[in-house]
PQR file with spaces between the fields and no chain letter, atoms N, CA, C, O and H, PARSE charges and radii, in Angstrom:
ATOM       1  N    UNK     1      -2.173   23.036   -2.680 -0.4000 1.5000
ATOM       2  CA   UNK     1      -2.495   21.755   -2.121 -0.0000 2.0000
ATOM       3  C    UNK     1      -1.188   21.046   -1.765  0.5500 1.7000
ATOM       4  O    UNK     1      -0.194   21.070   -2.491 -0.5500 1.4000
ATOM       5  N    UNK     2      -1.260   20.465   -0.686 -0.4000 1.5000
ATOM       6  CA   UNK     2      -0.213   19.685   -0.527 -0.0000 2.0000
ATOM       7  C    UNK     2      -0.465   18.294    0.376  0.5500 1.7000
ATOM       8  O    UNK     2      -1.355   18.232    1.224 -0.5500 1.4000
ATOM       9  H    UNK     2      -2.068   20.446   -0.097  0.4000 1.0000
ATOM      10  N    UNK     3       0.462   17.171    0.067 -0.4000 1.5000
ATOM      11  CA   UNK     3      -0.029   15.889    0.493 -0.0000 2.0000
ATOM      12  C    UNK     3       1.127   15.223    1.038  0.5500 1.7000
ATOM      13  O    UNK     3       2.135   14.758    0.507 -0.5500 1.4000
ATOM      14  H    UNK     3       1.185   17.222   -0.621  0.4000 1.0000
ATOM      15  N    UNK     4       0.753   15.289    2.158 -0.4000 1.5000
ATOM      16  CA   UNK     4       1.926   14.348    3.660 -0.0000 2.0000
ATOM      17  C    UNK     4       1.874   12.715    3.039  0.5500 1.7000
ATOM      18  O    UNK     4       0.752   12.243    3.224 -0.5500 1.4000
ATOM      19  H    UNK     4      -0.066   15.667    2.590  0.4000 1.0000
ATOM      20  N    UNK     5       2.463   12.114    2.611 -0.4000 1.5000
ATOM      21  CA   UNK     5       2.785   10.955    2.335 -0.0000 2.0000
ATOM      22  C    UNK     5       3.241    9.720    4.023  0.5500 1.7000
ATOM      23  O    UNK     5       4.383    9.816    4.472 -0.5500 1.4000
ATOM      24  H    UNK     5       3.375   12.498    2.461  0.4000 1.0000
ATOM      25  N    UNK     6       2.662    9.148    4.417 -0.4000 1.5000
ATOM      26  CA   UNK     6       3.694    8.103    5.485 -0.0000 2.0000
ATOM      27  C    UNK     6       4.088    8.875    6.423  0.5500 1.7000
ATOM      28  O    UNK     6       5.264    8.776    6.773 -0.5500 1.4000
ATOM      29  H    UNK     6       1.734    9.071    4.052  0.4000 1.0000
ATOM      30  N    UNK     7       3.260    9.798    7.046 -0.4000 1.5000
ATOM      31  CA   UNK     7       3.247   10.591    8.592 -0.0000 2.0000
ATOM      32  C    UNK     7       2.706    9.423    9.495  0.5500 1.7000
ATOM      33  O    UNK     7       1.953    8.467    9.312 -0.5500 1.4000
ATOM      34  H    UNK     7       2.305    9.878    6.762  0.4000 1.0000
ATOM      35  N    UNK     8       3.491    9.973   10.648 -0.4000 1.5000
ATOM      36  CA   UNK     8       3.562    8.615   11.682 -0.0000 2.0000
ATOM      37  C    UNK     8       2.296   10.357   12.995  0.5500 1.7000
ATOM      38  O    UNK     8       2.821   11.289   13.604 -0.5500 1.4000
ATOM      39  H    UNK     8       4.102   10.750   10.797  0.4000 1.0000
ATOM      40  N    UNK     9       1.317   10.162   12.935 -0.4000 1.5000
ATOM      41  CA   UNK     9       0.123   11.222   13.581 -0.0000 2.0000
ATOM      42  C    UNK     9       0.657   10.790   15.047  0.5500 1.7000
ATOM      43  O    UNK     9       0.450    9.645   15.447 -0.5500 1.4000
ATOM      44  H    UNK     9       0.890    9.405   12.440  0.4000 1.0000
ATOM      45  N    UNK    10       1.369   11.764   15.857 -0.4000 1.5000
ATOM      46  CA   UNK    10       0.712   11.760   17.504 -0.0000 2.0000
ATOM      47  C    UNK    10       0.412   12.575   18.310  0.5500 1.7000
ATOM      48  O    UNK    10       1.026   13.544   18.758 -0.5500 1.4000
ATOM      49  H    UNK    10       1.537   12.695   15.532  0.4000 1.0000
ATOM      50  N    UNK    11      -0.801   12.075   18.550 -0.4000 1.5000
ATOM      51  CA   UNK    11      -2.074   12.773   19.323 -0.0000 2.0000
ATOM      52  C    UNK    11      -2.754   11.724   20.346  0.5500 1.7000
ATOM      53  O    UNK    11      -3.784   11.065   20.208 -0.5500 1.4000
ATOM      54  H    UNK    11      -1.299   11.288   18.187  0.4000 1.0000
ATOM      55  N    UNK    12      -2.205   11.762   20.990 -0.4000 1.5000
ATOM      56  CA   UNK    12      -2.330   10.627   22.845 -0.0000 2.0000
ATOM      57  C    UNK    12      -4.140   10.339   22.737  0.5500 1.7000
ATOM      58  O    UNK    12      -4.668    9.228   22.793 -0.5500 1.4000
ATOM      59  H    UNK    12      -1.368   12.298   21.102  0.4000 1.0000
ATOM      60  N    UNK    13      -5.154   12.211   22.503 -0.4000 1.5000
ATOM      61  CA   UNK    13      -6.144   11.982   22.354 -0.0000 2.0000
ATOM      62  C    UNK    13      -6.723   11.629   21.288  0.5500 1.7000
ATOM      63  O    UNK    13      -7.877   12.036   21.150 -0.5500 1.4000
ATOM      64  H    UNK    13      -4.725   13.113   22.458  0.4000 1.0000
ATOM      65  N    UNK    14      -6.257   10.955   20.432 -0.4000 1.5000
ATOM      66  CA   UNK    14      -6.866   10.879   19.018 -0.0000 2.0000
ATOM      67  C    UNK    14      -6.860    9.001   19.096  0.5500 1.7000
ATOM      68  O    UNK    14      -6.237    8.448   20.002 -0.5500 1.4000
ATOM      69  H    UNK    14      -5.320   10.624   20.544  0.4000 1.0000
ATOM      70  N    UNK    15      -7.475    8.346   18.246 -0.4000 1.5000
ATOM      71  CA   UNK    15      -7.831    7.309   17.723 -0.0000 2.0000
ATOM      72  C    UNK    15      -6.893    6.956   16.540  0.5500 1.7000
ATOM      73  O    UNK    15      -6.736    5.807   16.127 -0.5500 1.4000
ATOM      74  H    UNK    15      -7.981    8.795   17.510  0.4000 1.0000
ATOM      75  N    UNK    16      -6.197    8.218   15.962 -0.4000 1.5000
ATOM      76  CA   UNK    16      -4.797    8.016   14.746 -0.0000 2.0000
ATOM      77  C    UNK    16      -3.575    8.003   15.860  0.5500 1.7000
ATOM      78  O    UNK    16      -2.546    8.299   15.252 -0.5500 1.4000
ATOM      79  H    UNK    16      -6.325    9.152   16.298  0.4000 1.0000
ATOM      80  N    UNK    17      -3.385    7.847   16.809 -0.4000 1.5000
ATOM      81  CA   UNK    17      -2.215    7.937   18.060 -0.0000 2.0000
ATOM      82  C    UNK    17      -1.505    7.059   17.041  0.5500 1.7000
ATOM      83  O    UNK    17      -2.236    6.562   16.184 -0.5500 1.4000
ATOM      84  H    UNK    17      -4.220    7.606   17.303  0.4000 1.0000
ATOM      85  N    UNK    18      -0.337    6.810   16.991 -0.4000 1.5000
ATOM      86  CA   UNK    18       0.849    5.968   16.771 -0.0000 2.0000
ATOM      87  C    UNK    18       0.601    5.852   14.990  0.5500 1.7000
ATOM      88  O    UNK    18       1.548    5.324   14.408 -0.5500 1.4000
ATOM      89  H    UNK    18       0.257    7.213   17.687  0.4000 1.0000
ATOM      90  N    UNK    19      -0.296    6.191   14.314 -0.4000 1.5000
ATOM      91  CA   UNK    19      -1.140    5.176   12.993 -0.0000 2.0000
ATOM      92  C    UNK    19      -0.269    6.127   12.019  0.5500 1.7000
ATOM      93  O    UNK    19       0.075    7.298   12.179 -0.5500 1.4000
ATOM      94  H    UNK    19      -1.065    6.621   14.787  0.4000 1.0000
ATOM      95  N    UNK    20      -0.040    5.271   11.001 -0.4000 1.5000
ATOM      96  CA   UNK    20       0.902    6.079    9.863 -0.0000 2.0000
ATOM      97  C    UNK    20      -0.018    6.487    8.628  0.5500 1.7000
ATOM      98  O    UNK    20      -0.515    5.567    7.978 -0.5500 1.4000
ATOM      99  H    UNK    20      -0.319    4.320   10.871  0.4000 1.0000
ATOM     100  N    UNK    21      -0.316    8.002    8.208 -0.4000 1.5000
ATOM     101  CA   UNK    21      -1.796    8.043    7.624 -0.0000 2.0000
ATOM     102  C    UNK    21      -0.988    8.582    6.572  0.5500 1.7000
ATOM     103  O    UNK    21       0.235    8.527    6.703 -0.5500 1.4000
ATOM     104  H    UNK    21       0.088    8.749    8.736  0.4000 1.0000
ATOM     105  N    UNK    22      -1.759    9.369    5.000 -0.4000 1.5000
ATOM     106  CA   UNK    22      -1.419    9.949    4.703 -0.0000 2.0000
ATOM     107  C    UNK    22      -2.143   11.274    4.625  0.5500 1.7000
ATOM     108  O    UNK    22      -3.248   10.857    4.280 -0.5500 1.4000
ATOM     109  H    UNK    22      -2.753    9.414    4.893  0.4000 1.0000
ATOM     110  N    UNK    23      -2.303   12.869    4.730 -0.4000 1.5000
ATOM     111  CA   UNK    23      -2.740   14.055    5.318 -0.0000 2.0000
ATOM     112  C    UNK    23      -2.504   14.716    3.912  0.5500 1.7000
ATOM     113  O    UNK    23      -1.455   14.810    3.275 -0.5500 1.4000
ATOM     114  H    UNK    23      -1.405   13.207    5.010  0.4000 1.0000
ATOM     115  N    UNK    24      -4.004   15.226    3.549 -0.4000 1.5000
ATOM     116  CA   UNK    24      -3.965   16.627    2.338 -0.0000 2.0000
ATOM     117  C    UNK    24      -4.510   17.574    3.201  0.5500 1.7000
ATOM     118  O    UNK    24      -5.356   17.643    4.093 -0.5500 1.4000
ATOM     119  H    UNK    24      -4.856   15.150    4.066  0.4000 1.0000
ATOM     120  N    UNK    25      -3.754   18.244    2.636 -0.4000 1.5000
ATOM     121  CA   UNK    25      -3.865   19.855    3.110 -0.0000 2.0000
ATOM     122  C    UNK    25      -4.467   20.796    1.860  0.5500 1.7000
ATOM     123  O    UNK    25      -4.062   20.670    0.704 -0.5500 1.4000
ATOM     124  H    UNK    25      -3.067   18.188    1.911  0.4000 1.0000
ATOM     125  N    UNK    26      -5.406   21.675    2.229 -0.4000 1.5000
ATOM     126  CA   UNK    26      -5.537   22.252    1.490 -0.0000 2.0000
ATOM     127  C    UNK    26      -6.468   23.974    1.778  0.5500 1.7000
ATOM     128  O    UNK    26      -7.626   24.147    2.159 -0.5500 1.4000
ATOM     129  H    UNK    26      -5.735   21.778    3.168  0.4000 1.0000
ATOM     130  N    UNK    27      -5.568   24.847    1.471 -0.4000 1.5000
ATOM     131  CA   UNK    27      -6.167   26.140    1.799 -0.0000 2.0000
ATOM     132  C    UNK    27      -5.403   26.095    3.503  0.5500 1.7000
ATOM     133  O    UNK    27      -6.073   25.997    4.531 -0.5500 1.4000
ATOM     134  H    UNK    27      -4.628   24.707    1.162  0.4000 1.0000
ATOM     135  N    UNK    28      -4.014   26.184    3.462 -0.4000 1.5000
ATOM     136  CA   UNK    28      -3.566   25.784    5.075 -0.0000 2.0000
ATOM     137  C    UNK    28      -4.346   24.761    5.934  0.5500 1.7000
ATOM     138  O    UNK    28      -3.721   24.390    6.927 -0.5500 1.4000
ATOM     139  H    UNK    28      -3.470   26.264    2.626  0.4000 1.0000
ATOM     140  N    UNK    29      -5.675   24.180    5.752 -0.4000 1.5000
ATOM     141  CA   UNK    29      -6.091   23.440    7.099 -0.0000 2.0000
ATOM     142  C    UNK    29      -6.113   21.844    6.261  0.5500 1.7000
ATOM     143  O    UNK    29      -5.878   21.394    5.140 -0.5500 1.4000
ATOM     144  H    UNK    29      -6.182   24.481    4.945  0.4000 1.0000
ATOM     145  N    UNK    30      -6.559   21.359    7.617 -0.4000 1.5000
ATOM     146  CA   UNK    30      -6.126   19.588    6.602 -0.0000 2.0000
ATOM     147  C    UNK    30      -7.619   19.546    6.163  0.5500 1.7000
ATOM     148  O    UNK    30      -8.582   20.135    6.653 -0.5500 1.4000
ATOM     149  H    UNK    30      -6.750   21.725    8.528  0.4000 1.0000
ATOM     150  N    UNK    31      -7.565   18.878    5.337 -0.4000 1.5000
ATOM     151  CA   UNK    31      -8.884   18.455    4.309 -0.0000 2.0000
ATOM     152  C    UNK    31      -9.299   17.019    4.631  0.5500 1.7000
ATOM     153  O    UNK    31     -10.489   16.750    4.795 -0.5500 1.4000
ATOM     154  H    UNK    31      -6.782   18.399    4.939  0.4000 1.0000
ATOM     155  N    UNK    32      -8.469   16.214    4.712 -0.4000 1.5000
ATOM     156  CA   UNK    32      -8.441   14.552    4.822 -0.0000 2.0000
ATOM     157  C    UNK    32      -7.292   13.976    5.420  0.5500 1.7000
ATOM     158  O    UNK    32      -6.212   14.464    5.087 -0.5500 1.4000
ATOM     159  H    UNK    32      -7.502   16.432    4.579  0.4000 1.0000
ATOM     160  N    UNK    33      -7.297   12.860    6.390 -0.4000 1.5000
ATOM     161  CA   UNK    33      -6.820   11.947    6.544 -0.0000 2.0000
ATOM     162  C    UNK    33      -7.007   10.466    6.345  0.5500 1.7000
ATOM     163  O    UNK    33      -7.827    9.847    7.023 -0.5500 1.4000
ATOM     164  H    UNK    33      -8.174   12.464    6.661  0.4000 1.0000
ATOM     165  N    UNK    34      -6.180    9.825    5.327 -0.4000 1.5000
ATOM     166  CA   UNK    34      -6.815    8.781    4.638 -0.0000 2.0000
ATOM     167  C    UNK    34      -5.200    7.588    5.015  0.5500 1.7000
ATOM     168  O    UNK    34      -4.119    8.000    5.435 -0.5500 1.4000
ATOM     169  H    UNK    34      -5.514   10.328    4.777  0.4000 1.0000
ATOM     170  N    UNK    35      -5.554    6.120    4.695 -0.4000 1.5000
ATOM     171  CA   UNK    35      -4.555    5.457    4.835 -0.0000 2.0000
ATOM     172  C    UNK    35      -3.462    5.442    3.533  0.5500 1.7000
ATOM     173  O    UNK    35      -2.249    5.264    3.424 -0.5500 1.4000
ATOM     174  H    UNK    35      -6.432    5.785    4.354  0.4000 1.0000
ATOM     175  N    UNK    36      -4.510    5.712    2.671 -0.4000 1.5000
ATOM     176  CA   UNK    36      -4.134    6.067    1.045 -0.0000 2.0000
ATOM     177  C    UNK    36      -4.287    7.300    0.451  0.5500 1.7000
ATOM     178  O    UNK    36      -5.477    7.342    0.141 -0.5500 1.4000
ATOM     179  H    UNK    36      -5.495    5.856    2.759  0.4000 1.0000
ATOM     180  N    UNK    37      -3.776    8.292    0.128 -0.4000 1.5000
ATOM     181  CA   UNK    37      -4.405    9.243   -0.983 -0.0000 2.0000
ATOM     182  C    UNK    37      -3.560    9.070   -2.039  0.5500 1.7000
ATOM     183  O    UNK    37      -2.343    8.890   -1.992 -0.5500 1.4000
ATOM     184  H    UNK    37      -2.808    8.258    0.380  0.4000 1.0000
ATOM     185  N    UNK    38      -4.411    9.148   -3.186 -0.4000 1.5000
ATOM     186  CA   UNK    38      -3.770    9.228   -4.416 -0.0000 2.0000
ATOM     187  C    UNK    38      -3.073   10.594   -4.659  0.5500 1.7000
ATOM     188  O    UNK    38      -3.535   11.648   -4.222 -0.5500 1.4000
ATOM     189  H    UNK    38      -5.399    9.294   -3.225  0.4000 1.0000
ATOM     190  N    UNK    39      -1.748   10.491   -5.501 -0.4000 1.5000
ATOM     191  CA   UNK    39      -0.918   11.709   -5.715 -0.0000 2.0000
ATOM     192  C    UNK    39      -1.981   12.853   -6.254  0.5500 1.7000
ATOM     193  O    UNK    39      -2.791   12.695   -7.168 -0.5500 1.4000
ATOM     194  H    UNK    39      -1.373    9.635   -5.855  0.4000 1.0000
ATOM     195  N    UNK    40      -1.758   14.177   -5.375 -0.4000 1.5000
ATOM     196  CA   UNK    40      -3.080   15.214   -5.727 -0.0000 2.0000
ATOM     197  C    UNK    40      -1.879   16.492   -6.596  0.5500 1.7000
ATOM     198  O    UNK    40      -0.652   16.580   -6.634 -0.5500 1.4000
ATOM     199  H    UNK    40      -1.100   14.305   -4.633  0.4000 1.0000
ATOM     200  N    UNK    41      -2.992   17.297   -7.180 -0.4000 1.5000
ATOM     201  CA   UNK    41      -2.386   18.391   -7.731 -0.0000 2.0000
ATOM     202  C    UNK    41      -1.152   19.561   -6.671  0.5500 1.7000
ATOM     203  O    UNK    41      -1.499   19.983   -5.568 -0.5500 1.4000
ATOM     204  H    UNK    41      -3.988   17.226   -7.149  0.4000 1.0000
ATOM     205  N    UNK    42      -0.401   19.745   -7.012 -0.4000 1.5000
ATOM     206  CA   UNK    42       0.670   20.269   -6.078 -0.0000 2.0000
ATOM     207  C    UNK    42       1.850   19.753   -5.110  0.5500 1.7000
ATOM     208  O    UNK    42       2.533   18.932   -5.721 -0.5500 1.4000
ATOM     209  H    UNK    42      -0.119   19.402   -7.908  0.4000 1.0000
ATOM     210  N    UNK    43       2.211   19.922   -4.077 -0.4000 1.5000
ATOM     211  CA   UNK    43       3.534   19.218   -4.003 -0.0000 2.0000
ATOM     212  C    UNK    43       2.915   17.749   -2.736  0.5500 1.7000
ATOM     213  O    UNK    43       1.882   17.606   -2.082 -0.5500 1.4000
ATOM     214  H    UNK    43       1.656   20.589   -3.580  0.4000 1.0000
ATOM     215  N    UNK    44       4.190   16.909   -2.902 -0.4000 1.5000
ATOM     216  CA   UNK    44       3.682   15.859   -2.310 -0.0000 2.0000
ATOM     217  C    UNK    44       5.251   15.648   -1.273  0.5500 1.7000
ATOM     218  O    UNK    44       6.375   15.924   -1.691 -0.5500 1.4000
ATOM     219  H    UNK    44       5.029   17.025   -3.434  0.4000 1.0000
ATOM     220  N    UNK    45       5.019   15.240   -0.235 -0.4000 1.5000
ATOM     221  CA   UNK    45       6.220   15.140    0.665 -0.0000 2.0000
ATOM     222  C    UNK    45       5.949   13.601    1.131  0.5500 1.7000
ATOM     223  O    UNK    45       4.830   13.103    1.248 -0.5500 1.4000
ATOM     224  H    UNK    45       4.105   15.016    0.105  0.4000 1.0000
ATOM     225  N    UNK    46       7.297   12.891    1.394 -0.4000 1.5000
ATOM     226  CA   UNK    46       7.589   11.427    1.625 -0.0000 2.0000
ATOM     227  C    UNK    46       7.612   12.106    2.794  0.5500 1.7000
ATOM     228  O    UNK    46       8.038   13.261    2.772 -0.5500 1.4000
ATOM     229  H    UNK    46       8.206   13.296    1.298  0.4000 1.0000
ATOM     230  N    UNK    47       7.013   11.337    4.437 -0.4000 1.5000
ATOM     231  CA   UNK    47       7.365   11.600    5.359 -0.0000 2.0000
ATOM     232  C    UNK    47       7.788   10.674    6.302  0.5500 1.7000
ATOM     233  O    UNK    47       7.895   11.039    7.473 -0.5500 1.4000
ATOM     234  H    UNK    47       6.667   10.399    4.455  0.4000 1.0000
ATOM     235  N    UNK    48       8.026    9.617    6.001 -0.4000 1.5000
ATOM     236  CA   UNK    48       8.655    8.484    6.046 -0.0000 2.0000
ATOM     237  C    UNK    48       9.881    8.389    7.153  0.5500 1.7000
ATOM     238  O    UNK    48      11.082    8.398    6.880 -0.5500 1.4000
ATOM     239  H    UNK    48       7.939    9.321    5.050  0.4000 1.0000
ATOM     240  N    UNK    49       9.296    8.295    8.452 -0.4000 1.5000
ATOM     241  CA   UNK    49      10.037    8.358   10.051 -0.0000 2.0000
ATOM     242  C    UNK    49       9.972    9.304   10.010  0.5500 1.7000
ATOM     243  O    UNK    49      11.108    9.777   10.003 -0.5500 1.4000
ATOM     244  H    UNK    49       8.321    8.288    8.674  0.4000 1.0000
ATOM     245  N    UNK    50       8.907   10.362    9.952 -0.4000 1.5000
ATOM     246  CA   UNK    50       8.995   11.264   10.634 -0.0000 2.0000
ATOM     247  C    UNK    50       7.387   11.759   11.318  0.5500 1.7000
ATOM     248  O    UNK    50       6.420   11.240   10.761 -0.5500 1.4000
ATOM     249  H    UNK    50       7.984    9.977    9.958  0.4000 1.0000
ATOM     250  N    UNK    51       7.181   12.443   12.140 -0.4000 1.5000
ATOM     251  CA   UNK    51       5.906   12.652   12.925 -0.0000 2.0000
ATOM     252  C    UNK    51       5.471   13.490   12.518  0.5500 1.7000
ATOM     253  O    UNK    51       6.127   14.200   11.755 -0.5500 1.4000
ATOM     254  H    UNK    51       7.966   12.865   12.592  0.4000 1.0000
ATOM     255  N    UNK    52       4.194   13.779   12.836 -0.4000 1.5000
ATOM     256  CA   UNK    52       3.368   15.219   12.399 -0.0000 2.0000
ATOM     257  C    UNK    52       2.478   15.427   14.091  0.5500 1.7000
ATOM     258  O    UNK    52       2.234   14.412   14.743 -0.5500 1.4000
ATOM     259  H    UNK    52       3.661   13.203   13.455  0.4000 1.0000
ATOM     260  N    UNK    53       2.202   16.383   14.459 -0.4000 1.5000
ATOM     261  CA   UNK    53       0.981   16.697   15.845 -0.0000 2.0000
ATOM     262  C    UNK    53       0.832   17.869   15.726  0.5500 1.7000
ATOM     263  O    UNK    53       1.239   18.474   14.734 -0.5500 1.4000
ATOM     264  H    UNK    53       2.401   17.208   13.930  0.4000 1.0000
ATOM     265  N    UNK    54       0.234   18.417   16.685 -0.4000 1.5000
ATOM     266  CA   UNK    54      -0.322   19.746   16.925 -0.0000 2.0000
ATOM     267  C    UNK    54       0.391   20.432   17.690  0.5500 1.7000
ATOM     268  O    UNK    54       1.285   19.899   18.348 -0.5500 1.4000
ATOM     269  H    UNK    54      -0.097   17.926   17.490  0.4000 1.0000
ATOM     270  N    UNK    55       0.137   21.733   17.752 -0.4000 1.5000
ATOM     271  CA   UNK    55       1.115   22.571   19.152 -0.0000 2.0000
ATOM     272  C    UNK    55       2.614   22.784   18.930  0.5500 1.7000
ATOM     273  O    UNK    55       3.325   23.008   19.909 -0.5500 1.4000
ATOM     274  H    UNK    55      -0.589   22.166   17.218  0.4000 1.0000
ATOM     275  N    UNK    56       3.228   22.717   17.483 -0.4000 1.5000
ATOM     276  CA   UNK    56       4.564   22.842   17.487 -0.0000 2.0000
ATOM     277  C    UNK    56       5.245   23.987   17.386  0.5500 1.7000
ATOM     278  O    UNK    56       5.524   24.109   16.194 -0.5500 1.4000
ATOM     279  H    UNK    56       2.650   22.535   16.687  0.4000 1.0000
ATOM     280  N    UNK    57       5.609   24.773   17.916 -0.4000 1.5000
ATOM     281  CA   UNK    57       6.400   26.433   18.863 -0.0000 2.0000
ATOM     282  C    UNK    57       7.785   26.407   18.568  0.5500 1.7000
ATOM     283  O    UNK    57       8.340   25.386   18.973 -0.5500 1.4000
ATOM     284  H    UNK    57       5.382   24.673   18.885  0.4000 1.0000
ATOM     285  N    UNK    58       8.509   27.223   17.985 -0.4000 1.5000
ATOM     286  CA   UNK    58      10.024   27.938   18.414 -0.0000 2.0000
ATOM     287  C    UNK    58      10.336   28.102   19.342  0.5500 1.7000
ATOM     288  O    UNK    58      10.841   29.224   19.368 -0.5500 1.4000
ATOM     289  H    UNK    58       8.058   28.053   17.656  0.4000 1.0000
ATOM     290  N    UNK    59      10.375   27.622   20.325 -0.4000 1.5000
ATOM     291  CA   UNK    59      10.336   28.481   21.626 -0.0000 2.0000
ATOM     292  C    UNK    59      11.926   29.560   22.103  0.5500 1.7000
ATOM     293  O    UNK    59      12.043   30.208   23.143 -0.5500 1.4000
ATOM     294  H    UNK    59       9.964   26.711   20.304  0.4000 1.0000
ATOM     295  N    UNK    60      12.803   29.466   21.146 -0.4000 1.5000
ATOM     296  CA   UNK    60      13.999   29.764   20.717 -0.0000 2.0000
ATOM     297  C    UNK    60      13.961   31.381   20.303  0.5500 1.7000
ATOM     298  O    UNK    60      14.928   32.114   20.507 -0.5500 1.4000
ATOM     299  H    UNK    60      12.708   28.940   20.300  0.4000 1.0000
ATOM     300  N    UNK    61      12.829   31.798   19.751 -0.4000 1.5000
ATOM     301  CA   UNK    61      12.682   32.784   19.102 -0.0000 2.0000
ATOM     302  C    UNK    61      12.780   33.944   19.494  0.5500 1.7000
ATOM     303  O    UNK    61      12.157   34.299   20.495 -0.5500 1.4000
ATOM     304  H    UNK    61      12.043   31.203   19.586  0.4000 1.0000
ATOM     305  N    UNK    62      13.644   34.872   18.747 -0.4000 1.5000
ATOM     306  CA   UNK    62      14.338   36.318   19.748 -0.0000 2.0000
ATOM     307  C    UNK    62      13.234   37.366   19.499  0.5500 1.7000
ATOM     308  O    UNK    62      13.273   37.728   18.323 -0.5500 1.4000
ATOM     309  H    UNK    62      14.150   34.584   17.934  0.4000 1.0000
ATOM     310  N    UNK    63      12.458   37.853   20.065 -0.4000 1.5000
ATOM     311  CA   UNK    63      11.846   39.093   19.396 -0.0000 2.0000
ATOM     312  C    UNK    63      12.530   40.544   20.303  0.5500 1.7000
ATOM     313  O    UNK    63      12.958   40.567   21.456 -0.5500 1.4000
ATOM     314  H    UNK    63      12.427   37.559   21.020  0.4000 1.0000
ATOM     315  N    UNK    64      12.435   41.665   19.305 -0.4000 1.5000
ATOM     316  CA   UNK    64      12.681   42.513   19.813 -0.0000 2.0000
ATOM     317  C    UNK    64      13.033   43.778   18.755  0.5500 1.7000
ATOM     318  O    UNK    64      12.987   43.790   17.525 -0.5500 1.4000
ATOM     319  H    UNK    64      12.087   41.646   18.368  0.4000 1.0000
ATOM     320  N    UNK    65      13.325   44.619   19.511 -0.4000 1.5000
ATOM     321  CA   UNK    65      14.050   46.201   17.959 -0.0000 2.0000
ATOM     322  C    UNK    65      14.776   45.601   16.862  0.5500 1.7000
ATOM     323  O    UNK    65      15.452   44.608   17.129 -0.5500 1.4000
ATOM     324  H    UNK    65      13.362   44.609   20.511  0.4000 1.0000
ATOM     325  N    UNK    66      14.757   45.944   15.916 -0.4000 1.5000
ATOM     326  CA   UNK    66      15.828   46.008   15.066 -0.0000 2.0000
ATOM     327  C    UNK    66      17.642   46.564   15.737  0.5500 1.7000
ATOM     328  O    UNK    66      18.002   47.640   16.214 -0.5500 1.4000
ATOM     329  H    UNK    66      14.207   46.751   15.700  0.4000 1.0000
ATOM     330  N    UNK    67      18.115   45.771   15.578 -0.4000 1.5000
ATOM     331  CA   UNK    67      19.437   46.563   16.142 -0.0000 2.0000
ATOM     332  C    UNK    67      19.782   45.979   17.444  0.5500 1.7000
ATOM     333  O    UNK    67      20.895   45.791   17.935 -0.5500 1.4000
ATOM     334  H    UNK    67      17.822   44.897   15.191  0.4000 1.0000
ATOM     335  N    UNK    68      18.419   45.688   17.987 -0.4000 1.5000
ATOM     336  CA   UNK    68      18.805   45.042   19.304 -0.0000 2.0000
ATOM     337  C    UNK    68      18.713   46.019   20.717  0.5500 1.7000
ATOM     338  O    UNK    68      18.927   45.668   21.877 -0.5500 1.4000
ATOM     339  H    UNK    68      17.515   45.841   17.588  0.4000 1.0000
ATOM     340  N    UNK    69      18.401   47.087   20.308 -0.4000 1.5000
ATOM     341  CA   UNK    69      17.979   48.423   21.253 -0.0000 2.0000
ATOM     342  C    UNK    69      17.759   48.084   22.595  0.5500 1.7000
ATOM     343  O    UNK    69      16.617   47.645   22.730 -0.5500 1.4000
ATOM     344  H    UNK    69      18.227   47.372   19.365  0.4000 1.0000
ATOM     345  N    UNK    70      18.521   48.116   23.849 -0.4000 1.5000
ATOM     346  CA   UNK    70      17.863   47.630   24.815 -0.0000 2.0000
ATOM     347  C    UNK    70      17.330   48.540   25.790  0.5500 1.7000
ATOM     348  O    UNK    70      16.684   48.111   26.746 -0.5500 1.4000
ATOM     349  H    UNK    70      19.449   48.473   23.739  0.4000 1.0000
């Protein structure tokens, strides 16, 4: 379990656009978004100026052989 503390949510299509919530997660998918959650079993993160959304990519990322084989 884990619990997003003071995430600033943006999602242009959402109704939480700009809103600072706090997000449990649990089993990888979110469980709740609440203005409050009380501290839950497992780790808890301050997120405090920082954002959370959807769609976030490496786009940096090298794939290829081991070794680099071209």
């Amino acid at each position: 379990m884990l619990l997003l503390k003071n995430a600033t949510i943006v999602d242009p299509g959402s109704k939480l656009n700009g809103k600072r919530r706090d997000i449990l997660i649990q089993g990888g998918k979110i469980h709740s978004i609440k203005t409050k959650i009380e501290s839950a079993k497992g780790s808890t993160w301050d997120l405090t100026g920082a954002c959370v959304s959807i769609g976030w990519m490496d786009i940096a990322t090298q794939v290829g052989d081991p070794g680099l084989e071209h």
